[in-house]
N, C-alpha and C positions, 0 to 999 in steps of 0.2 A: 322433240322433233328429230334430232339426230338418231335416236332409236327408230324412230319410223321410216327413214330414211334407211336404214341397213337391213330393218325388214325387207321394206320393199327390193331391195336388192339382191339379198338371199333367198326371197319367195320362199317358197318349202323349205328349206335348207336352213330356216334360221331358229328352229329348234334343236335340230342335231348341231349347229357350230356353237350353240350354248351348252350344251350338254357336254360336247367335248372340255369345250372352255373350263368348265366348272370341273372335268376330269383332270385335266392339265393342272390347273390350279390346287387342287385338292391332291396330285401325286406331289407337288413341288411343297407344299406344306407340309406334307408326312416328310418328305425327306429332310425340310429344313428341323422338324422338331426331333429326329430321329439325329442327327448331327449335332444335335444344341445338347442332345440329350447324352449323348456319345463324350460329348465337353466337357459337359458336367461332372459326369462319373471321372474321367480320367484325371482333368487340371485342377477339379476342386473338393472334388469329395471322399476320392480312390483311401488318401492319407487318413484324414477323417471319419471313414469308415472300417480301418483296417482291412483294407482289399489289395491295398501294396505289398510285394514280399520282402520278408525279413529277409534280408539279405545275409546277415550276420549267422544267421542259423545254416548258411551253405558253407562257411566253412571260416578261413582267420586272415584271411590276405587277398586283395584283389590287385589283381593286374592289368596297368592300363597303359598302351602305348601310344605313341604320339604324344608326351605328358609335360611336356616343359611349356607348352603356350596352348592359350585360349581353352577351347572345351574341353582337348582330353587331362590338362595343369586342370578345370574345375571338377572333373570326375574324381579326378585324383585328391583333392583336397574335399570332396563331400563326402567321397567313402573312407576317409580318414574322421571324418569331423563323426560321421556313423561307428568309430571305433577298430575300422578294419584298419592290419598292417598293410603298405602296400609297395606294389614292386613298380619303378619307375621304367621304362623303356623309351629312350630315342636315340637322334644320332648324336647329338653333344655329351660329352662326358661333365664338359662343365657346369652346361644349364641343367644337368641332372645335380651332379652334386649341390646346386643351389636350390634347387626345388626342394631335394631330399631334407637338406639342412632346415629349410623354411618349413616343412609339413611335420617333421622331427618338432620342431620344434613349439611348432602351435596347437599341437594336437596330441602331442605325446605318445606316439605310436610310431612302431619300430618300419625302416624303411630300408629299401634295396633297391641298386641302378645297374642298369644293363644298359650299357654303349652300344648301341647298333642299329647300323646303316640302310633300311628295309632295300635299298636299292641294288646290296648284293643279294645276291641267291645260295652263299653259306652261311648265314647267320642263323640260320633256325637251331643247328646241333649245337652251338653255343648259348643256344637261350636256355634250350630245353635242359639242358645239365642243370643249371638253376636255377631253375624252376621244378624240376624233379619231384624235391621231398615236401613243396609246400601245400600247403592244406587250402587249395583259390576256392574260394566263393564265387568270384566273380572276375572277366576277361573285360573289358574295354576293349574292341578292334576301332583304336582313332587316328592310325597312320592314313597318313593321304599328303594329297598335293592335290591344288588345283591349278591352276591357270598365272602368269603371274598378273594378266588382264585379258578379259575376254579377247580373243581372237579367232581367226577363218582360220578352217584345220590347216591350209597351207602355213600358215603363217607358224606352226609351230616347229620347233627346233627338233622335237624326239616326237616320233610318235609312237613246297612245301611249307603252309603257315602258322599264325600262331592258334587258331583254332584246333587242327589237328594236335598241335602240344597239349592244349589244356583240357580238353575235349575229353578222352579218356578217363584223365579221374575223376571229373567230374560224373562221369559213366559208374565207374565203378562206387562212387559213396550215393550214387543217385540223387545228387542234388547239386546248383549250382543256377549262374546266369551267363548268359553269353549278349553281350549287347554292341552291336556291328554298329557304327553311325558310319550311317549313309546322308544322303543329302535329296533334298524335295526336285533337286536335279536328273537325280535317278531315278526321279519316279512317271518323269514323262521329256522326248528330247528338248534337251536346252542347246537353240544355238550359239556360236560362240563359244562356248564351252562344252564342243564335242565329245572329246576325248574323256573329259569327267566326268559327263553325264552320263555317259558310256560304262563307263567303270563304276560307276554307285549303283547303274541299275545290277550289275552283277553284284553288287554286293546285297542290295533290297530280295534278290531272287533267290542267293544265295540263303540267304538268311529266314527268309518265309520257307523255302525247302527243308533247311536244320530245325528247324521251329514242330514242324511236322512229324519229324523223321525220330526227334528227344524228349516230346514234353511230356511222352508215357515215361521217359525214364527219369522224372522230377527236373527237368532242364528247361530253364528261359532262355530261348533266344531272341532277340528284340532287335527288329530293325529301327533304329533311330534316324528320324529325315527329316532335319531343321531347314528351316528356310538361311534368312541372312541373318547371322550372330555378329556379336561387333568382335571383332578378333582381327588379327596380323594378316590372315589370311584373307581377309573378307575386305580389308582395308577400310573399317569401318572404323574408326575410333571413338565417337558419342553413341553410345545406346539409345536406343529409342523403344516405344512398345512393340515393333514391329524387328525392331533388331534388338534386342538386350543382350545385356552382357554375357559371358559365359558361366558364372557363378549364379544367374538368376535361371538360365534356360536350363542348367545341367539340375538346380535343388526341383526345377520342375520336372522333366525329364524321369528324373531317378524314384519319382511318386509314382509312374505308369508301369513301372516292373512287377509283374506277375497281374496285371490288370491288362493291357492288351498286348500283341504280339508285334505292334506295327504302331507308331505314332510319331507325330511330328512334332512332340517334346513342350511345345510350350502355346497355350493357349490363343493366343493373336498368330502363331503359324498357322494354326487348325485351323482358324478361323481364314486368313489368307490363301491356303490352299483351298479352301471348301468355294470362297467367291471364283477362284480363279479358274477352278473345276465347271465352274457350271457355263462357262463363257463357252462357246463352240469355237473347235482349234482355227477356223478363219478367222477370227480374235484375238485368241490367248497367245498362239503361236510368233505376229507381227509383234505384237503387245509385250512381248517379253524379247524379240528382238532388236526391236527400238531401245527398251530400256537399257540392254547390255549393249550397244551397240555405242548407246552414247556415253556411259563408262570407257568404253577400248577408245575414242575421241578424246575425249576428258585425259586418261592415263598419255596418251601418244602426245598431246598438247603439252605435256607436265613434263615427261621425257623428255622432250624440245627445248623446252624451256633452261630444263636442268644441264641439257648439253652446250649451250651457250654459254652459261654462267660458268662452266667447267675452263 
């Protein structure tokens, strides 16, 4: 009856809005199996079928900054646990020499620290002296900062790199990886977290341009864009499927090198940004508003709290 009912109301029309119907339906399913399929290969098969790159065969050391906490501390320990030596970079000297000592010692592979502050603008002539004569396979770009909680860009206090170093010889032995992590924030605006969204997209744009510009000359560049990992930074501390840990998202992550140029490292992200994609931005855009909004509440609540008891 209800059928007959829309007939009659469509008159003529109600072959052509089924026919659409059935187009619409039929584009949305290619694309969900085209994305299911895109899953598969990268989080579960890429390793399994040997389509991941041998990293090891780019050269005997990788370099990874930002390395004493969360993902760029699990890059640094899975491309150790892979057999590479590696060189540690951030600003602590100390939680470097304790990482170094920890990765030295679980994995038996020779290790190096470099203290430095990304927040001057002369530290790069100090890295590159040693860095020089090493033989890198592989760069980690995992320095950042985000937010210390979401906030209205008022609200904030403050508003030559290491690719160009390593870049080069990786040119001249024509082979190598370069992998930028970036954040699922730079890949469309996040408000609240202006300013960093802002900054990841230059690095996802960055990174898709060198990708282009190197991979004739045997070079991965890989934009990496996680959603929420449980990290210090993320202020998450229980992992869950939709946040895991950094040592589960980074063993997955590191399966998509030389398989695509672009991913977001761990299977329930993919899957997270794909729902989140399809939602039209008069949706997504409150929807992710809301959410962070109520974090920056929660955090100010907490803050209050904490200055009382002070």
């Amino acid at each position: 009856m209800a059928t007959s009912m829309v007939k009659n109301m469509l008159g003529s029309y109600s072959d052509y809005f089924a026919a659409l119907g059935a187009v619409a339906f039929s584009y949305l399913a290619l694309k969900f199996a085209c994305a299911l399929l895109r899953g598969l290969k990268q989080f579960f098969l890429a390793r399994t079928l040997g389509l991941s790159a041998n990293i090891k065969k780019f050269g005997s050391w990788a370099v990874v900054t930002g390395s004493t906490d969360g993902i760029g501390k699990a890059y640094a320990e899975q491309l150790a646990k892979m057999g590479l030596k590696i060189v540690l970079i951030s600003r602590s000297e100390d939680k470097l020499q304790n990482v170094a000592k920890e990765i030295g010692s679980k994995y038996s592979v020779e290790t190096k620290i470099i203290a430095a502050d990304y927040g001057r603008p002369d530290i790069y002539g100090k890295i590159q002296q040693q860095l020089n004569d090493l033989d890198i396979a592989i760069l980690v770009n995992n320095v950042g900062m985000s937010f210390e909680y979401p906030s209205f860009f008022l609200e904030l206090p403050d508003r030559d790199n290491m690719t160009s170093i390593v870049l080069p010889g990786m040119v001249e032995r024509r082979k190598g990886a370069i992998l930028n992590i970036a954040s699922e924030a730079g890949c469309m605006p996040t408000p609240l977290l202006s300013v960093y969204s802002a900054c990841k997209s230059y690095v996802v744009y960055l990174s898709e341009a060198l990708n282009t510009e190197y991979k004739s000359k045997g070079i991965y560049v890989q934009t990496v864009c996680p959603c929420f990992v449980a990290t210090k930074m993320s202020k998450i501390r229980k992992g869950n499927v939709f946040a895991p840990y950094p040592d589960t998202y980074v063993k997955s992550a590191l399966g998509t090198v030389g398989v695509v140029s672009s991913t977001n490292g761990y299977w329930a992200h993919a899957l997270q940004v794909w729902l989140t994609h399809l939602l039209p931005d008069c949706i997504s855009k409150p929807m992710t508003f809301s959410v962070l909004n109520g974090a920056r509440k929660r955090y100010i609540k907490k803050k209050a709290r904490q200055q009382k008891t002070e």
